[in-house]
N, CA, C and O atoms as a GROMACS GRO file, in nm:
protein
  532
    1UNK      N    1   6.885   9.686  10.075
    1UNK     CA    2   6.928   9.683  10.213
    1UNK      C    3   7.079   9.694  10.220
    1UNK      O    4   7.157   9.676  10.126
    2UNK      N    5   7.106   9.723  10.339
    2UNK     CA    6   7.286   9.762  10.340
    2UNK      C    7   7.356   9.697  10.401
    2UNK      O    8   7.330   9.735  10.515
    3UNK      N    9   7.457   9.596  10.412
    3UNK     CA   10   7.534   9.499  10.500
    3UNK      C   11   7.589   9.603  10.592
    3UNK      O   12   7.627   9.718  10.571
    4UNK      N   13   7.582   9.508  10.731
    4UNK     CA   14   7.690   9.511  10.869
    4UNK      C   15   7.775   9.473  10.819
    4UNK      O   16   7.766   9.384  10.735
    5UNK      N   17   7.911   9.541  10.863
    5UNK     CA   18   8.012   9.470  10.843
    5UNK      C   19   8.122   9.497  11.026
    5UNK      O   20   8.127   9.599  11.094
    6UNK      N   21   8.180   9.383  11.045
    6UNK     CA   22   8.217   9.368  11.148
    6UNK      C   23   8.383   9.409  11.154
    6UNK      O   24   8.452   9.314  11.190
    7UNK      N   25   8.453   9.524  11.128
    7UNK     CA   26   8.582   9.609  11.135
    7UNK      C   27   8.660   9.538  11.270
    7UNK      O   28   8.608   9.562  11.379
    8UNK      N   29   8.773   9.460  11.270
    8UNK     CA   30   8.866   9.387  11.384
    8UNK      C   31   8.967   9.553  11.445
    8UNK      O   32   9.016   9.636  11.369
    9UNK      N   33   8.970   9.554  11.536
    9UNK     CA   34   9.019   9.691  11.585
    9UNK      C   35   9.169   9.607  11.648
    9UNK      O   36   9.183   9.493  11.693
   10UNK      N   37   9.267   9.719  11.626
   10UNK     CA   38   9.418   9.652  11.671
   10UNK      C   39   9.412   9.647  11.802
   10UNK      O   40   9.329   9.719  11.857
   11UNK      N   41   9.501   9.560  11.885
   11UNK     CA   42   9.508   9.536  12.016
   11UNK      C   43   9.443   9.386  12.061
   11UNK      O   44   9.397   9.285  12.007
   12UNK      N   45   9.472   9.444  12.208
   12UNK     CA   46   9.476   9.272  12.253
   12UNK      C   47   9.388   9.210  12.286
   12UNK      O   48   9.392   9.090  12.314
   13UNK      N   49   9.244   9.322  12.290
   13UNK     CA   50   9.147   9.278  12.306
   13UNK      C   51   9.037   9.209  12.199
   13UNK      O   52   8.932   9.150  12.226
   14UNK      N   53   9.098   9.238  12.062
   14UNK     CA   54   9.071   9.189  11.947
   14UNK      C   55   8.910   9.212  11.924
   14UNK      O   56   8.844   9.149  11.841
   15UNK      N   57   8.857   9.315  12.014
   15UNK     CA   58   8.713   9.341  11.955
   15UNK      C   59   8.696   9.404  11.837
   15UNK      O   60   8.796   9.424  11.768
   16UNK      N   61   8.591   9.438  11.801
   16UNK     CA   62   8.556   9.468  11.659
   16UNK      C   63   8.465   9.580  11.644
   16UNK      O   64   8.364   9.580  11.714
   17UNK      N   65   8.482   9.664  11.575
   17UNK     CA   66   8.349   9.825  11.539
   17UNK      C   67   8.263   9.747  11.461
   17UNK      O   68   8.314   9.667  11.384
   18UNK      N   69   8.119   9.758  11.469
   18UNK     CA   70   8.027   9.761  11.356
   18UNK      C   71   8.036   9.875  11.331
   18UNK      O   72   8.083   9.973  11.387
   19UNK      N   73   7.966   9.847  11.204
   19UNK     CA   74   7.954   9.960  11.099
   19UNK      C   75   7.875   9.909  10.962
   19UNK      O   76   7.866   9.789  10.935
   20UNK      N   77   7.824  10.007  10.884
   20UNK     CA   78   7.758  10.035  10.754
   20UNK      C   79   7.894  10.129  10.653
   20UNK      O   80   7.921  10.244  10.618
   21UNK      N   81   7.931  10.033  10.646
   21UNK     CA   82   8.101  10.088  10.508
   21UNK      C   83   8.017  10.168  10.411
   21UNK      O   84   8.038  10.289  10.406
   22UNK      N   85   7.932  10.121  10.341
   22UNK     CA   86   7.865  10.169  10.174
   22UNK      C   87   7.793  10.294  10.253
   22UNK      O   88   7.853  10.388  10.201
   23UNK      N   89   7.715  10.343  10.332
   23UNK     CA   90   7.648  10.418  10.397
   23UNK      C   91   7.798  10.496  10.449
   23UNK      O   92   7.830  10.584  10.370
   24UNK      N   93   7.869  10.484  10.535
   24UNK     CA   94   7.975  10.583  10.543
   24UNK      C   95   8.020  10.682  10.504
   24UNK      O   96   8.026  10.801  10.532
   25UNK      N   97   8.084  10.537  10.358
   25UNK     CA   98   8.142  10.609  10.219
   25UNK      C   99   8.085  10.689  10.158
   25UNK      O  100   8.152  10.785  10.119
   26UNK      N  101   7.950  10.684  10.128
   26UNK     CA  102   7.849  10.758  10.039
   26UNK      C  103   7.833  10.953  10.162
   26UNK      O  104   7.839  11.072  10.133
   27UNK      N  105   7.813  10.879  10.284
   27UNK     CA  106   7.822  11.010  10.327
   27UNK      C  107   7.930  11.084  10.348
   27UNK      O  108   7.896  11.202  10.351
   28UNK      N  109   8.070  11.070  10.369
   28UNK     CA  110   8.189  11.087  10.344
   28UNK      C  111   8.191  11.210  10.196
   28UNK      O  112   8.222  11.326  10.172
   29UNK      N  113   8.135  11.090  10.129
   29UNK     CA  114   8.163  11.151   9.951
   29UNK      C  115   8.082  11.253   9.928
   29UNK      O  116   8.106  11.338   9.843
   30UNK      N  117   7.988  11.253   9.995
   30UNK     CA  118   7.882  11.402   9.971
   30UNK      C  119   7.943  11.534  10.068
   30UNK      O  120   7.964  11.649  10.031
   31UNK      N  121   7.959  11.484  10.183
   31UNK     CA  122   8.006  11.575  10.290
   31UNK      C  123   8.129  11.683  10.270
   31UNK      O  124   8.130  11.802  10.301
   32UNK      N  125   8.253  11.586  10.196
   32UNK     CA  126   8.373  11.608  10.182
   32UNK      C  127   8.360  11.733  10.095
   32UNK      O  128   8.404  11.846  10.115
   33UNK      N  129   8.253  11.660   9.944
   33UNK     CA  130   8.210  11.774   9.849
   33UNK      C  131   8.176  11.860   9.875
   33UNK      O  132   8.217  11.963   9.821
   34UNK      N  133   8.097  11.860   9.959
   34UNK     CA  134   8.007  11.981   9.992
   34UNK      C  135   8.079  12.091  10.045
   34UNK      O  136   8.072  12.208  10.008
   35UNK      N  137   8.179  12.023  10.173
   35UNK     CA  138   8.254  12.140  10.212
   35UNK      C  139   8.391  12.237  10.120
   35UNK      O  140   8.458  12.338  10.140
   36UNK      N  141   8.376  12.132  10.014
   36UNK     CA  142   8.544  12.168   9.942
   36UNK      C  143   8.469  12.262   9.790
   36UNK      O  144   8.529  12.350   9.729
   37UNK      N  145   8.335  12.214   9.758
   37UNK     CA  146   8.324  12.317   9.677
   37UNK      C  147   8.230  12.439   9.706
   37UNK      O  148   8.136  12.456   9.784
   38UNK      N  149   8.311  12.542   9.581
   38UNK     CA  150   8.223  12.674   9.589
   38UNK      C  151   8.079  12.668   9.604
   38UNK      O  152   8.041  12.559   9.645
   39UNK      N  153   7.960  12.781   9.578
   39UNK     CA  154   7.868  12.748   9.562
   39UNK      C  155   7.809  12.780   9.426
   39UNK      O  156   7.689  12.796   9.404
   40UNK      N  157   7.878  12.785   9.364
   40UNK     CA  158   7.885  12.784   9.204
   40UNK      C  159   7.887  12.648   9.145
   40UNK      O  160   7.800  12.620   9.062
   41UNK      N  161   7.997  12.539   9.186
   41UNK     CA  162   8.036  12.401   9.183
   41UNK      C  163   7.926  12.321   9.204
   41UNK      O  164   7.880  12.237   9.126
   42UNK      N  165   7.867  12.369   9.370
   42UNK     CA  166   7.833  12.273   9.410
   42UNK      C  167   7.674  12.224   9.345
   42UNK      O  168   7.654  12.103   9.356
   43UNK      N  169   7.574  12.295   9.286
   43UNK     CA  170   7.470  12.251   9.231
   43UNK      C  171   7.489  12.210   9.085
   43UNK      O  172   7.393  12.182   9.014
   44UNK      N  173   7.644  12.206   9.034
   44UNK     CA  174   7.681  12.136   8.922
   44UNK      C  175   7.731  11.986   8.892
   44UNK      O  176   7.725  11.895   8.808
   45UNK      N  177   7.797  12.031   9.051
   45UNK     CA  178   7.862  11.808   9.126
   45UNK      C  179   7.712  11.782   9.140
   45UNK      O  180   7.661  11.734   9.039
   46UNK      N  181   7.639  11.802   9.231
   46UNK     CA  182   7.487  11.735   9.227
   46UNK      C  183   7.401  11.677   9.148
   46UNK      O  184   7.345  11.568   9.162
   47UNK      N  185   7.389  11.788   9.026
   47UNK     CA  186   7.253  11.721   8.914
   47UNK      C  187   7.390  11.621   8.804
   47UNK      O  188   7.373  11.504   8.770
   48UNK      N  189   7.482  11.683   8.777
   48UNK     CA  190   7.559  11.623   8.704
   48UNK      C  191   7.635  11.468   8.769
   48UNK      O  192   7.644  11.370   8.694
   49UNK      N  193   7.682  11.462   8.899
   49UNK     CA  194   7.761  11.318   8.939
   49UNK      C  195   7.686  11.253   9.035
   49UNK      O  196   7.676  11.132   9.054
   50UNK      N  197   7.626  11.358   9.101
   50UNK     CA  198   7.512  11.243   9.184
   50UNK      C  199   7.413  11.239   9.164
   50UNK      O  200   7.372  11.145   9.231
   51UNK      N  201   7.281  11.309   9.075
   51UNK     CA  202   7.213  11.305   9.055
   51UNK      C  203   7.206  11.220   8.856
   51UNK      O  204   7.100  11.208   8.795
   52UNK      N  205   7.297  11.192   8.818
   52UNK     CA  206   7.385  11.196   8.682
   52UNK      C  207   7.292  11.202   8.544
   52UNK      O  208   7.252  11.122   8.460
   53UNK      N  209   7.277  11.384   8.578
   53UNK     CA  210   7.186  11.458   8.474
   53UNK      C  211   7.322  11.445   8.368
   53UNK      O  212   7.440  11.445   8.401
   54UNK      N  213   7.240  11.430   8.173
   54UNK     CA  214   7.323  11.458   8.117
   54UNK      C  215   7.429  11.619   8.108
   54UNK      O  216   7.440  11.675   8.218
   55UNK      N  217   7.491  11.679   8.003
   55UNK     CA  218   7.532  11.751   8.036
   55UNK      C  219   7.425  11.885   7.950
   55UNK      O  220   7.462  12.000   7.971
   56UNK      N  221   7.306  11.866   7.863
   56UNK     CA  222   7.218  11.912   7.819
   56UNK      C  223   7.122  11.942   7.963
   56UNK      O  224   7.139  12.047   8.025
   57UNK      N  225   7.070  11.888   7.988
   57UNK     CA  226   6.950  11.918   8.106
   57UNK      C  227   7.092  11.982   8.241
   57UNK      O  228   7.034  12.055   8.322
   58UNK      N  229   7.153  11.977   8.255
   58UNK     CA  230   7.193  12.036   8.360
   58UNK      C  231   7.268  12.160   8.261
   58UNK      O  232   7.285  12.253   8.340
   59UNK      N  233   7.302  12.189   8.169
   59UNK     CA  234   7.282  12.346   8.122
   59UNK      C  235   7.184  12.438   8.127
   59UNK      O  236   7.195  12.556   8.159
   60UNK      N  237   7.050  12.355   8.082
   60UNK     CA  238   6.912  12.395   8.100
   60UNK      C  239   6.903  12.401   8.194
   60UNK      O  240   6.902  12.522   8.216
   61UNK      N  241   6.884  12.311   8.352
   61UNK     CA  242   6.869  12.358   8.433
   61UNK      C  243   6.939  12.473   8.515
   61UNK      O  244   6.865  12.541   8.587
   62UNK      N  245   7.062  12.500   8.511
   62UNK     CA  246   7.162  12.584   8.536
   62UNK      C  247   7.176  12.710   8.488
   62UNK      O  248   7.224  12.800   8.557
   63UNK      N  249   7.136  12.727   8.367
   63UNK     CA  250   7.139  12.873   8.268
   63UNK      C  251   7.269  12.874   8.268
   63UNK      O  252   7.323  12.968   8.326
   64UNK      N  253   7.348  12.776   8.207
   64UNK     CA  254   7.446  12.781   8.224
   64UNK      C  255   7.498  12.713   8.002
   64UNK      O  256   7.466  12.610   7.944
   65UNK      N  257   7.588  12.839   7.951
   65UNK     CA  258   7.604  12.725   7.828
   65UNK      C  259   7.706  12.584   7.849
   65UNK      O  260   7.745  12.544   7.959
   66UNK      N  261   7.734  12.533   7.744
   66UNK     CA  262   7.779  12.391   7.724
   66UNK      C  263   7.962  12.439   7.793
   66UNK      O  264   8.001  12.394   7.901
   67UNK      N  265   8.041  12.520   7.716
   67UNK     CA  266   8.166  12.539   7.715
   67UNK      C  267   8.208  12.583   7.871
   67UNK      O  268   8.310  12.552   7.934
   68UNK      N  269   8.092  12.666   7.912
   68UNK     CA  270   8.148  12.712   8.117
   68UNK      C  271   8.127  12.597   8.145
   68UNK      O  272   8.228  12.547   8.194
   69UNK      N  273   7.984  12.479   8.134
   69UNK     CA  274   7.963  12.360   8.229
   69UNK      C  275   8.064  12.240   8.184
   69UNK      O  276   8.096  12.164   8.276
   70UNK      N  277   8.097  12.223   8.105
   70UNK     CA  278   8.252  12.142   8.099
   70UNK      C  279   8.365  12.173   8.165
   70UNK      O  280   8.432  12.095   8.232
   71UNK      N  281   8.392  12.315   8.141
   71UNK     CA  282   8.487  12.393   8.222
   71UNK      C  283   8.529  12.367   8.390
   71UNK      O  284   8.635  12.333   8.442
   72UNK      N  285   8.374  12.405   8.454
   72UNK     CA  286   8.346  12.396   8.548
   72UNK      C  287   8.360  12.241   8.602
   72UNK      O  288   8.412  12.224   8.712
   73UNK      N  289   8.313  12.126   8.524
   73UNK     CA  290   8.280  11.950   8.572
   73UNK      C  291   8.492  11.943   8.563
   73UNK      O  292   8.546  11.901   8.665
   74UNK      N  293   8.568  11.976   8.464
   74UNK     CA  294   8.685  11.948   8.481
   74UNK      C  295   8.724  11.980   8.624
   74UNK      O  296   8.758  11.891   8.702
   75UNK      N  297   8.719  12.138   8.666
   75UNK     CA  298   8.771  12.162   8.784
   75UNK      C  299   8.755  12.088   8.902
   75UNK      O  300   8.835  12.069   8.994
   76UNK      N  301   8.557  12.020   8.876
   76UNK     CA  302   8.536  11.994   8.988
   76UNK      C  303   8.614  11.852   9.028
   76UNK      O  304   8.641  11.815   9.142
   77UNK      N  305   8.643  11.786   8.911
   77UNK     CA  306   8.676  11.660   8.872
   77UNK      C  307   8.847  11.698   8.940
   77UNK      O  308   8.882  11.619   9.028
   78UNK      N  309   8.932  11.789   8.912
   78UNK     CA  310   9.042  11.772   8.954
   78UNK      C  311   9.046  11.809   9.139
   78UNK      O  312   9.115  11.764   9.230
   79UNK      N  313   8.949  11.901   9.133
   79UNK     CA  314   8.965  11.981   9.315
   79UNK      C  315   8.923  11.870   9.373
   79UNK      O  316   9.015  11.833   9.446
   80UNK      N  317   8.834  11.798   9.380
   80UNK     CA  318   8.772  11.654   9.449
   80UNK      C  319   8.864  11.539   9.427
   80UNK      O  320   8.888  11.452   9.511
   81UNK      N  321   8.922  11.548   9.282
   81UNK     CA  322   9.033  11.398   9.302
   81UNK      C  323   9.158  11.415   9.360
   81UNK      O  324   9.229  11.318   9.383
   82UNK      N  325   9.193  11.533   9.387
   82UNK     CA  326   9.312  11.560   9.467
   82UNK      C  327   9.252  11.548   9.590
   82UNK      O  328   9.308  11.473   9.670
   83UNK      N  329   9.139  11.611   9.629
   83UNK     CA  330   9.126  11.641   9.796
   83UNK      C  331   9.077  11.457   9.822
   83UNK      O  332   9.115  11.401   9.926
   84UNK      N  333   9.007  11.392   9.735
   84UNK     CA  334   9.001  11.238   9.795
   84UNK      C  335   9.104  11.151   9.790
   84UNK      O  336   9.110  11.043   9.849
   85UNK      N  337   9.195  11.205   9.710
   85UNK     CA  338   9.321  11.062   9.732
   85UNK      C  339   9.427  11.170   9.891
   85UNK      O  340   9.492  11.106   9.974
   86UNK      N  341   9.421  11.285   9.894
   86UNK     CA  342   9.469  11.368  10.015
   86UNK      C  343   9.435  11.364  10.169
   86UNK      O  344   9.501  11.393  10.269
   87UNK      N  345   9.316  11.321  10.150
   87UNK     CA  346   9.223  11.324  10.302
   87UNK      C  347   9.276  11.262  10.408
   87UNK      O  348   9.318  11.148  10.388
   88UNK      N  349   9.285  11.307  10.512
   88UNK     CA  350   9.333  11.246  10.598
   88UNK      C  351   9.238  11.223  10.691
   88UNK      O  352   9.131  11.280  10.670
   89UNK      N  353   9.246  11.150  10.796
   89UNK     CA  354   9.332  11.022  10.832
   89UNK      C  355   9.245  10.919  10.752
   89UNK      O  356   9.253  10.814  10.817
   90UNK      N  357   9.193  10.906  10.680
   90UNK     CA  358   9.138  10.791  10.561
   90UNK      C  359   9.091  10.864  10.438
   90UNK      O  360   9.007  10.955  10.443
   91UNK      N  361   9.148  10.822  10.327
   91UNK     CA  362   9.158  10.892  10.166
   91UNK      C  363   8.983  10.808  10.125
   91UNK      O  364   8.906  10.725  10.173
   92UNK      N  365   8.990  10.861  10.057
   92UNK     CA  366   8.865  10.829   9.976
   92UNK      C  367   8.877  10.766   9.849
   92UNK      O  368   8.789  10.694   9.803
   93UNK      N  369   8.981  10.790   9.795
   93UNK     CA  370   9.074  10.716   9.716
   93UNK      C  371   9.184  10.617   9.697
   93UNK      O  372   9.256  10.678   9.618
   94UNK      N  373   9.226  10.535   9.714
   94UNK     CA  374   9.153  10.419   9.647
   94UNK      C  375   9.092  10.354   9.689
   94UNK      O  376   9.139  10.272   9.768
   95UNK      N  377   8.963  10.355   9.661
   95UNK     CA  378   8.820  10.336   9.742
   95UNK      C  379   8.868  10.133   9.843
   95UNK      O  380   8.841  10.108   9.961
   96UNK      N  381   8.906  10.078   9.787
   96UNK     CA  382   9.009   9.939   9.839
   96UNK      C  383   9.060   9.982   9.967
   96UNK      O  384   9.001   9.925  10.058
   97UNK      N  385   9.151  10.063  10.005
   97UNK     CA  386   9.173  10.138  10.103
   97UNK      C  387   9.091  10.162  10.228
   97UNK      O  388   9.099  10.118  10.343
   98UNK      N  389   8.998  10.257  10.159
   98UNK     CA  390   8.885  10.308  10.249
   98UNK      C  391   8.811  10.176  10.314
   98UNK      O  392   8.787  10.168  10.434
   99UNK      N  393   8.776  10.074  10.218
   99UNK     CA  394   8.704  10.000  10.268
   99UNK      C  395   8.770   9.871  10.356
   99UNK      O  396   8.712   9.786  10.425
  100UNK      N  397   8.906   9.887  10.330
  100UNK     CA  398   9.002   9.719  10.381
  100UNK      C  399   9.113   9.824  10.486
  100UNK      O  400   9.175   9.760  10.571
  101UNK      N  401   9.132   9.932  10.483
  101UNK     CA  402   9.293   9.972  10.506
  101UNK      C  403   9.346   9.989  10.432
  101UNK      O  404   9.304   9.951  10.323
  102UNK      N  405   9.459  10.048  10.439
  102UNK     CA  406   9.637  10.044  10.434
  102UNK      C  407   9.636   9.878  10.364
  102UNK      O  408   9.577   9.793  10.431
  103UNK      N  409   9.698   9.835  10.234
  103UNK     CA  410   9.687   9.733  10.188
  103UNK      C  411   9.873   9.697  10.220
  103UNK      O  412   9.964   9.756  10.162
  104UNK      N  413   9.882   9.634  10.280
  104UNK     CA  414  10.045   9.586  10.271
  104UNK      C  415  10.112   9.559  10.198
  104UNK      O  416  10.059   9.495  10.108
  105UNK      N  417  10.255   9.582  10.183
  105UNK     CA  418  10.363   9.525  10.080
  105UNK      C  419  10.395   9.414  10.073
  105UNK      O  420  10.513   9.394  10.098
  106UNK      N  421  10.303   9.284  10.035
  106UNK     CA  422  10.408   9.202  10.024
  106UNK      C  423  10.484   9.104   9.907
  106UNK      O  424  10.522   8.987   9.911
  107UNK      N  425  10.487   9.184   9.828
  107UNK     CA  426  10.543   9.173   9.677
  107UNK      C  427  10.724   9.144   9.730
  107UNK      O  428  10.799   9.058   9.684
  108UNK      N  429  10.753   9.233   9.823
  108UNK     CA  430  10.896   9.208   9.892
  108UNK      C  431  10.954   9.095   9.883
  108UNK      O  432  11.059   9.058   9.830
  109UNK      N  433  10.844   9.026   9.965
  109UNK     CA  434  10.891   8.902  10.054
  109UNK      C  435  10.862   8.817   9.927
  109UNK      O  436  10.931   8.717   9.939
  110UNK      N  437  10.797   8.811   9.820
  110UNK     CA  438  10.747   8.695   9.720
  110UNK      C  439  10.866   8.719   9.633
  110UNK      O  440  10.912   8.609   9.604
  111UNK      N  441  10.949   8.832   9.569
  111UNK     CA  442  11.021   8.874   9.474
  111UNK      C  443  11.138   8.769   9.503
  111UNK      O  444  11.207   8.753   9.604
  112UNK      N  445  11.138   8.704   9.379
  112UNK     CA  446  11.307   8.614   9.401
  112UNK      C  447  11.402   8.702   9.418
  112UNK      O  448  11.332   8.802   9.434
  113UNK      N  449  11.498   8.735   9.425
  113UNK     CA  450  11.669   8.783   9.464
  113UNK      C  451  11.690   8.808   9.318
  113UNK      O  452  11.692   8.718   9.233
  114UNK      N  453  11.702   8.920   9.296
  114UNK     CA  454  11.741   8.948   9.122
  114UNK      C  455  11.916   8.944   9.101
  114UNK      O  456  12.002   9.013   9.155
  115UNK      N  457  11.925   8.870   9.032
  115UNK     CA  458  12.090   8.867   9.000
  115UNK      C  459  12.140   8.944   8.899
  115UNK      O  460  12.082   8.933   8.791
  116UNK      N  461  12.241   9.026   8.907
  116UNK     CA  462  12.252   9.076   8.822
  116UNK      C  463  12.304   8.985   8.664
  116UNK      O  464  12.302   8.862   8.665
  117UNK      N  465  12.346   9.057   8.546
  117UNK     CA  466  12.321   9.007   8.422
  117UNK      C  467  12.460   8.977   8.406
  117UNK      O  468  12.486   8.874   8.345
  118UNK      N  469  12.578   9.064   8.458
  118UNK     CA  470  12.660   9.120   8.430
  118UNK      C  471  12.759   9.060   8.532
  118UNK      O  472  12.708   9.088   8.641
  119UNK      N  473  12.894   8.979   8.559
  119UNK     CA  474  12.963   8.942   8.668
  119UNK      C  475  12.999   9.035   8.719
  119UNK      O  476  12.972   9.134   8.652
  120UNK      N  477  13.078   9.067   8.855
  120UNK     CA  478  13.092   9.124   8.936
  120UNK      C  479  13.236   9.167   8.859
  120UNK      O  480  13.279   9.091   8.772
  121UNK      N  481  13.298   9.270   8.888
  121UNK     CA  482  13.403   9.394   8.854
  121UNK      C  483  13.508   9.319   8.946
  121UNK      O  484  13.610   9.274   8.891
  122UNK      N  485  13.490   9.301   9.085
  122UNK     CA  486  13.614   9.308   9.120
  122UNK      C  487  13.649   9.112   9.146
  122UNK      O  488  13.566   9.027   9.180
  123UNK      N  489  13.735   9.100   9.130
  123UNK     CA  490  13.853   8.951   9.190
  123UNK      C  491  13.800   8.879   9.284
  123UNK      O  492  13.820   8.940   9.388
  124UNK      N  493  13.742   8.780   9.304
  124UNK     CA  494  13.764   8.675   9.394
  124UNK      C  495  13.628   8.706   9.468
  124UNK      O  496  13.610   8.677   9.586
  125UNK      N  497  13.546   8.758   9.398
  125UNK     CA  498  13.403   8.809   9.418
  125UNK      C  499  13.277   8.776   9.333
  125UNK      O  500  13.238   8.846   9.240
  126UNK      N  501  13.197   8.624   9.387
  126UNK     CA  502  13.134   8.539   9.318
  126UNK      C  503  13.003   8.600   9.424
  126UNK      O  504  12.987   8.619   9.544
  127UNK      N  505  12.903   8.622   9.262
  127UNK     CA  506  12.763   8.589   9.287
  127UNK      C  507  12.699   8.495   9.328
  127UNK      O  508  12.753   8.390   9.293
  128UNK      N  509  12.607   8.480   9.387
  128UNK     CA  510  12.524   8.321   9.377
  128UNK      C  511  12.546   8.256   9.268
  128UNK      O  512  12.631   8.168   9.282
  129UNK      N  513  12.499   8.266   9.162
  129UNK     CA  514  12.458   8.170   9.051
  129UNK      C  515  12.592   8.176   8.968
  129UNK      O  516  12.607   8.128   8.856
  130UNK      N  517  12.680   8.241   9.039
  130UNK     CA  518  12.779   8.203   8.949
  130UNK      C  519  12.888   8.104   9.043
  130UNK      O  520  12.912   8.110   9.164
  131UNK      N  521  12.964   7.973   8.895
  131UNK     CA  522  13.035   7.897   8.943
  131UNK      C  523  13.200   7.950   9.025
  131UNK      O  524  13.272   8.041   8.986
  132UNK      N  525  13.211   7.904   9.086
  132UNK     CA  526  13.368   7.895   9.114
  132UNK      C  527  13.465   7.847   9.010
  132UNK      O  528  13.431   7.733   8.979
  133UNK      N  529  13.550   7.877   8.957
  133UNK     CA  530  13.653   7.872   8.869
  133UNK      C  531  13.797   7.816   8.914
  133UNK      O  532  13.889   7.812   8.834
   0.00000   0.00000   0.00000
């Protein structure tokens, strides 16, 4: 079975989208494929990543030898991981993303004040951690 999940929408009314995220995503990830590859590709992404035939039975099934169907799983592997971390207005990559948002910076605000190692160059020009003389 597939969880509801209850999405908080910005604004002042603070209502919320339902939705099926895992059901989305999954159709997202087929859809996206489908439209971005050839039709050469595309019955090779199928038995091979979603269906996840080894790479023996999907030669056999394909009439295809070993050295083109590697060939071919690289490309598909690079044209799909560029177009899912690219997608707009929501990437498919990094799947964290897709499912939470835009994850925020806040490593900023936690980072102590780095001092440098080295005193300051010019006269009468004190760091924090350094004493007065």
């Amino acid at each position: 079975m597939s969880r509801v999940t209850l999405d908080p929408l910005p604004g002042k009314d603070r209502r919320g989208a339902w939705g099926r995220k895992d059901e989305e995503y999954m159709a997202d990830f087929c859809l996206v494929s489908k439209r971005a590859l050839t039709e050469s590709e595309y019955p090779i992404f199928r038995y091979h990543f979603l269906l996840g035939a080894d790479w023996k039975l999907c030669c056999q099934k394909l009439k295809i030898d070993r050295g083109n169907f590697f060939h071919a799983v690289y490309r598909i592997e690079q044209k799909l991981g560029r177009l899912f971390r690219e997608l707009e207005p929501y990437a498919l990559f990094p799947v964290s993303e897709y499912f939470h948002g835009p994850s925020k910076d806040v490593t900023s605000c936690l980072t102590p004040r780095v001092v440098p190692i080295r005193p300051s160059l010019r006269k009468g020009v004190h760091l924090p951690s350094q004493k007065s003389a």
